[in-house]
C-alpha positions in Angstrom: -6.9 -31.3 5.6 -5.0 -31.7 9.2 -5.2 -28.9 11.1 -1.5 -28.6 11.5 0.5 -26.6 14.6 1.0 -23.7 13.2 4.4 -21.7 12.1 5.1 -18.1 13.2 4.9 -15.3 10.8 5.6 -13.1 8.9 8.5 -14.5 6.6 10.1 -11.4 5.1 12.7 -9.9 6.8 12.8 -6.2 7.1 16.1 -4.9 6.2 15.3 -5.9 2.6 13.0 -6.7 -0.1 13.8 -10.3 -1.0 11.0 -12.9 -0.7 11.6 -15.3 2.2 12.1 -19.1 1.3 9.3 -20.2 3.1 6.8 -18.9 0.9 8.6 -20.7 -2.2 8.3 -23.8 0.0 4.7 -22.7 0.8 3.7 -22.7 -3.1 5.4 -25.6 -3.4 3.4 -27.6 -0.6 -0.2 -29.0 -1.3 -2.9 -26.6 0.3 -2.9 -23.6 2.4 -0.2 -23.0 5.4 -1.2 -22.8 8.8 0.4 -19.6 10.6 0.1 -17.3 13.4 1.2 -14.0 14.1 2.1 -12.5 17.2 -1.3 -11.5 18.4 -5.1 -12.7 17.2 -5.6 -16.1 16.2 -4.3 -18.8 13.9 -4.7 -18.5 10.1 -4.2 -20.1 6.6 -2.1 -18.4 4.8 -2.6 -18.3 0.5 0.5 -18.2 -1.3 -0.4 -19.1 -4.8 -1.7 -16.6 -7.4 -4.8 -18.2 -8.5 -5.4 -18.8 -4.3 -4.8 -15.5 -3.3 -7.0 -14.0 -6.5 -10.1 -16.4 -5.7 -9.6 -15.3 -1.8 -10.0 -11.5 -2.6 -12.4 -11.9 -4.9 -15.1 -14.7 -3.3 -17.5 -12.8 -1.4 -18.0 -15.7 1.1 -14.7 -14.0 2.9 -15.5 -11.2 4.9 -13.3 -8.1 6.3 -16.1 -7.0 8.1 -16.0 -10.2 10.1 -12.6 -9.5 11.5 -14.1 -7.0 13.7 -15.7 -9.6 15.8 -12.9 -12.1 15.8 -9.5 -11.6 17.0 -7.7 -10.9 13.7 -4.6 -12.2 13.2 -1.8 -9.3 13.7 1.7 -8.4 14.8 1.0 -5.7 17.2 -1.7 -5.6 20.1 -4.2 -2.5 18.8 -6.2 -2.9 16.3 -6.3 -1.4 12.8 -9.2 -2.8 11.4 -11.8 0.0 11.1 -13.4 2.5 7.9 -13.8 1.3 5.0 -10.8 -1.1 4.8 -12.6 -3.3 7.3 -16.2 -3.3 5.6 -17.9 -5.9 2.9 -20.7 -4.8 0.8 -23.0 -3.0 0.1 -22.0 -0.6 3.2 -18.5 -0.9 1.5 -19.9 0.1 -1.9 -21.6 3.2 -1.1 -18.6 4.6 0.7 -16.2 3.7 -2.3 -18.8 5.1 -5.0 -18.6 8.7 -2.8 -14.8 8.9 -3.3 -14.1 6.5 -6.8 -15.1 9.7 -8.3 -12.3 11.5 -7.5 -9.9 8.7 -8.3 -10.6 7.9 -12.0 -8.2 7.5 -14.8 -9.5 10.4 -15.9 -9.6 12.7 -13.0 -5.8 11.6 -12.0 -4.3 12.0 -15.2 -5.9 16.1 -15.1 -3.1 16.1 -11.8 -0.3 14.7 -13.6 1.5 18.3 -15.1 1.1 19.2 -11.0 3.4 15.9 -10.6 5.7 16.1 -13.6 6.5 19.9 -12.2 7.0 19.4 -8.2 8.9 16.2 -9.4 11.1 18.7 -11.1 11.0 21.0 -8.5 12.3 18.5 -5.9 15.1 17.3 -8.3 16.5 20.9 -8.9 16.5 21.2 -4.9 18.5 18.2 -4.4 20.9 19.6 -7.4 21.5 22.9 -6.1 21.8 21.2 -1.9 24.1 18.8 -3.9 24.8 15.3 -3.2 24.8 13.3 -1.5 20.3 13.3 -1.1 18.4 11.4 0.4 15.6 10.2 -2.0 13.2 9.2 0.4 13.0 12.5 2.3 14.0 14.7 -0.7 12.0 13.6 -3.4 9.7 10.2 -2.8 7.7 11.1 0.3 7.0 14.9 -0.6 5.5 13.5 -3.9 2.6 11.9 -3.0 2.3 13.8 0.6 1.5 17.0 -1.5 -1.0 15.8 -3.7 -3.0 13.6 -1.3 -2.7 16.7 1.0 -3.8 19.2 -2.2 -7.5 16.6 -2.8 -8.3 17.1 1.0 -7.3 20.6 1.6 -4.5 19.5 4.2 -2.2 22.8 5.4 1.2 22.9 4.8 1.9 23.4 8.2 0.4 20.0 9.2 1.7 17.6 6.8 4.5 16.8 9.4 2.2 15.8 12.0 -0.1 13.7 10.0 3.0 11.7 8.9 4.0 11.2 12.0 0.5 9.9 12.6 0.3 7.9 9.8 3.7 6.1 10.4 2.6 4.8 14.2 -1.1 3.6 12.3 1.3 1.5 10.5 3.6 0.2 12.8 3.8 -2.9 13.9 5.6 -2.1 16.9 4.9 -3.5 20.1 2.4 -0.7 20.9 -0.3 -1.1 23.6 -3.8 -0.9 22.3 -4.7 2.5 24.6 -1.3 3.5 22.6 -3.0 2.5 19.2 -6.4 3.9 20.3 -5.0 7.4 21.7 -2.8 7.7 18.2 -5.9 7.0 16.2 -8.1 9.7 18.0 -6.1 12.4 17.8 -5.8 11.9 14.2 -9.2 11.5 14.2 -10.2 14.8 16.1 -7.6 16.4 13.8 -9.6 15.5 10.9 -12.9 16.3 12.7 -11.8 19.6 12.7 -10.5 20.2 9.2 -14.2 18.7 8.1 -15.4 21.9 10.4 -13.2 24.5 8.4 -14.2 22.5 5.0 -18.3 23.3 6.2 -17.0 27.0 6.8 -14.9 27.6 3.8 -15.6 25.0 1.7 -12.9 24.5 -1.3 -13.0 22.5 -4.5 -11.2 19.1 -3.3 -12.4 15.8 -2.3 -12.9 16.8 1.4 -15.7 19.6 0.5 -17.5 16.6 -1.4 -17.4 14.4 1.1 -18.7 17.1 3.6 -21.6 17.7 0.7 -22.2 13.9 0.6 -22.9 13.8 4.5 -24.7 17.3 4.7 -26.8 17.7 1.9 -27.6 14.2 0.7 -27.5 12.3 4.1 -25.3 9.7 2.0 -22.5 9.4 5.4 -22.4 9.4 9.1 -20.0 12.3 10.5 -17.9 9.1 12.1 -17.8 7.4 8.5 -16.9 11.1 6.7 -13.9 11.4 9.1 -12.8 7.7 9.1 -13.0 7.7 5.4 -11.2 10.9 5.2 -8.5 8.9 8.0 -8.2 5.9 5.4 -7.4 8.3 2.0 -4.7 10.1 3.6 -3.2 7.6 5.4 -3.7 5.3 2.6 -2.6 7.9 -0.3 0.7 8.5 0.6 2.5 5.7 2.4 2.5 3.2 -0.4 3.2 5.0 -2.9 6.2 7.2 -1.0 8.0 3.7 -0.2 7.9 2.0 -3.6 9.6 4.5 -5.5 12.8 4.3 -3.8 12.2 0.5 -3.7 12.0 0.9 -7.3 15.3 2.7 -7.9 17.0 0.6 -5.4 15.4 -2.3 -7.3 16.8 -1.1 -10.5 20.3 -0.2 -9.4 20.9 -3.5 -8.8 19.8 -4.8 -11.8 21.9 -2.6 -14.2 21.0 -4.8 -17.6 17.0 -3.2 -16.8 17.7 -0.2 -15.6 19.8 0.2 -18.9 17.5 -1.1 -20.9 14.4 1.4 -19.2 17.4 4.4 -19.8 17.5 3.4 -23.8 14.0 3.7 -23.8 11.7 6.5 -21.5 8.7 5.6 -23.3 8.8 2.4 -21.7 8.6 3.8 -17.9 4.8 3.0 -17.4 5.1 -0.8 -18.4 8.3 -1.0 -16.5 6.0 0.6 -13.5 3.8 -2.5 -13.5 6.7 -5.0 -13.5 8.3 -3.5 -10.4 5.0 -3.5 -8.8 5.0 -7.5 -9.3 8.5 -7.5 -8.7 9.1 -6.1 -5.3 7.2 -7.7 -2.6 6.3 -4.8 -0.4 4.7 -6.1 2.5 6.5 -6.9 5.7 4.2 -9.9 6.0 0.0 -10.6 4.8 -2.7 -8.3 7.2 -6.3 -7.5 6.8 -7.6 -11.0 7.2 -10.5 -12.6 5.4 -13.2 -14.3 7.5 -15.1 -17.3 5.6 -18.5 -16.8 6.1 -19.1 -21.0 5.3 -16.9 -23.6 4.6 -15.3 -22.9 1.3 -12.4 -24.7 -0.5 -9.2 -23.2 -1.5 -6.5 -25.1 -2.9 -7.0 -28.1 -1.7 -7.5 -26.6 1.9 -11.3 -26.8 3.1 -11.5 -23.5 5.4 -14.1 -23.9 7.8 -16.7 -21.3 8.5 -15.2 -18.6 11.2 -11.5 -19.2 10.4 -9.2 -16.4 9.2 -7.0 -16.2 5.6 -4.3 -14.3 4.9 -3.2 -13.4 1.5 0.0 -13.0 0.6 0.1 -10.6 -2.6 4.1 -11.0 -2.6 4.4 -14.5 -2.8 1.5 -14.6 -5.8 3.6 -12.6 -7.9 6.2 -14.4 -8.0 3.9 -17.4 -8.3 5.8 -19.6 -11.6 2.6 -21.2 -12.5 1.1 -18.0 -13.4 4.6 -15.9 -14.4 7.5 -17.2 -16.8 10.8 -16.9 -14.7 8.6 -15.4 -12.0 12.1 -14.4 -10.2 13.6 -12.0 -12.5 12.9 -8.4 -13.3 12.0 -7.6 -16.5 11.0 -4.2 -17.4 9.8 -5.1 -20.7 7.5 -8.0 -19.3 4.4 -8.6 -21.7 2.1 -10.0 -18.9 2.3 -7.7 -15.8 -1.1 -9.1 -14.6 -0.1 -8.4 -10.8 -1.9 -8.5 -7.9 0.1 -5.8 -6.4 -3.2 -3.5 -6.5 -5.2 -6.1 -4.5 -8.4 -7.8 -5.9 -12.3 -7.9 -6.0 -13.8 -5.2 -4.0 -11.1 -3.4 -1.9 -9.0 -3.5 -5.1 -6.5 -0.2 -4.1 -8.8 2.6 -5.2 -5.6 5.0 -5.6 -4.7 3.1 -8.2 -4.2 5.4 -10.9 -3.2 8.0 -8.5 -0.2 5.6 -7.5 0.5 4.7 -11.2 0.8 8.4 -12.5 3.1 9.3 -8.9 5.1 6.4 -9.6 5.5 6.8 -13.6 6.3 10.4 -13.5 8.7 10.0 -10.3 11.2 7.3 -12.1 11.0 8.7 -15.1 12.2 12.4 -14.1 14.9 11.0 -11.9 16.2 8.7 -14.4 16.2 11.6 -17.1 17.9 14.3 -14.4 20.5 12.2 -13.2 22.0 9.5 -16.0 25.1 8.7 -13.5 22.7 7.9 -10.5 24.1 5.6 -7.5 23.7 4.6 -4.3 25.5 6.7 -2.0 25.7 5.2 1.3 24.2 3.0 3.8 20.2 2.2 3.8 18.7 2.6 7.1 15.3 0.0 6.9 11.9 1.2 7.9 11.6 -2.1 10.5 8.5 -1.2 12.4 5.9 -0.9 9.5 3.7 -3.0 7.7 5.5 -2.1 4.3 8.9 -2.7 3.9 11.6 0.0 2.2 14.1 2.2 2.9 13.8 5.0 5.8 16.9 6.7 4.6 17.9 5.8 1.1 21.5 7.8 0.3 22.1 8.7 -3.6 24.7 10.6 -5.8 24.7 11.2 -9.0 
């Protein structure tokens, strides 16, 4: 296929969480789309489902590779590092020393911890009265707490490391040194909580990573803290900007969030629709690297060249979902990509789920009359999109 001049990118626009036309024109258009971002080089860009699926999960695309290329990126320093930037097998034996921790089973052991401080942060906003804001007053503390609880972070700190985490995920104009000296304070910050974990070690996920590297030579000391970097950095910022792109989400569309109100029960299949519905990212990162030529819809990507994915545009892809554009909370097939793919499929997963599940559904129980309550100010400098301040009454 011609190797056409490319078109700038991202699409999305920040102060909101529609999906930009071009990608619909994208879908629409024979093979991949050639794009470029503000710094790195020149990329295809997969918009359909069964493209962006086949990218994630064909192990001739490499992350790893992006840390010898110029990756394709919006600000100048570069993110790609830990685990998020490996393939396999190096990849698999850091995942395997932390999947534990992140099971179905383990998570769901958390969720009377959520269902209470979710309840706890509601009868704060109730007795501060309204209006709240539900992104500082209920969605971020959520899943700050309980990443912070599995790695033993202090109280006292949490407000630092989200300061931290917030300019790791900027895409503001910041210089690399800027990027670099941001990193390595949070990593010397983590270096020394891996210290007080060796001197009093607790029972969270921290002390068995420091076991992991110690006793059974399974880590370096940079991949312990790195990896420690990725899962709190990770845990949190996702999860703490979907829910209130969920309530906004459902607010306006009353006919679902009516129909979830008639029926609680139906909260964790509802969960899974929003997650296809609302296309979170600003624009695609983390580029894939083929390692050889390979085909991809009708696109022949040539050894050494970069693919984004774009996990927003796939879900609302109408050759794999019927009336791909509207919400429906009671959507049989919720078969979303919103959890990534293959082998760097979001191993919070059911951490996420259970935050997000039990999050709606005590809100939408406490408060039957909720409403927007004033103006939305937009996080505009981040890779995920959603609301910085997001006023309700009730």
């Amino acid at each position: 296929m011609e190797r056409t001049a490319p078109v700038h990118y991202p699409f999305n626009r920040t102060d909101g969480l529609d999906l930009a036309c071009p990608y619909r024109e994208a879908r629409g258009t024979p093979g991949l789309t050639r794009v470029r971002m503000n710094h790195g080089d020149a990329a295809w860009l997969a918009t359909r489902y069964e493209d962006v699926r086949f990218v994630l999960g064909d192990r001739r695309f490499s992350r790893a590779a992006a840390l010898t290329h110029d990756e394709p990126r919006q600000s100048d320093g570069r993110r790609s590092a830990g685990i998020l930037a490996m393939d396999p097998p190096e990849h698999t034996r850091l995942r395997t020393l932390v999947a534990k921790a992140f099971t179905v089973r383990q998570v769901e052991r958390l969720r009377p911890q959520v269902r209470a401080l979710a309840g706890e942060l509601l009868d704060a906003m109730e007795e501060t009265g309204q209006p709240a804001d539900l992104v500082e007053d209920y969605a971020l503390p959520i899943p700050v707490f309980v990443i912070c609880q599995l790695l033993g972070v202090p109280a006292a700190d949490r407000p630092q490391f989200r300061v931290w985490s917030d300019s790791l995920l900027s895409t503001s104009p910041m210089t690399a040194g800027e990027f670099t000296a941001v990193r390595g304070e949070l990593r010397d910050y983590m270096a020394g909580l891996v210290a007080e974990h060796r001197r009093a070690p607790q029972d969270d996920l921290m002390t068995a990573l420091v076991n992991a590297r110690d006793q059974d030579d399974r880590l370096s000391e940079e991949e312990l803290i790195d990896l420690c970097v990725a899962v709190l950095v990770a845990g949190h910022e996702t999860t703490a900007t979907q829910l209130p792109n969920f309530v906004l989400t459902l607010l306006r569309h009353p006919d679902q969030l009516a129909r979830l109100r008639s029926d609680p029960e139906a909260v964790p299949a509802a969960v899974e629709e929003l997650m296809r519905f609302v296309p979170l990212g600003a624009g695609a990162s983390a580029a894939r690297y083929a390692t050889e030529d390979v085909e991809v819809g009708g696109t022949l990507v040539l050894a050494g060249e970069p693919v984004l994915v774009s996990i927003g545009s796939a879900n609302h892809d109408g050759g794999r979902f019927e009336d791909a554009d509207r919400l429906d909370v009671a959507r049989a097939d919720t078969h979303h990509l919103g959890f990534g793919h293959g082998v760097h499929h979001c191993l919070g997963a059911p951490l996420a789920r259970l935050e997000l599940q039990e999050g709606l559904a005590a809100l939408l129980a406490r408060f039957p009359g909720l409403r927007l309550a004033g103006e939305i100010v937009w996080k505009d400098e981040l890779l995920v999109r959603g609301p910085r301040s997001l006023p309700i009454g009730w």
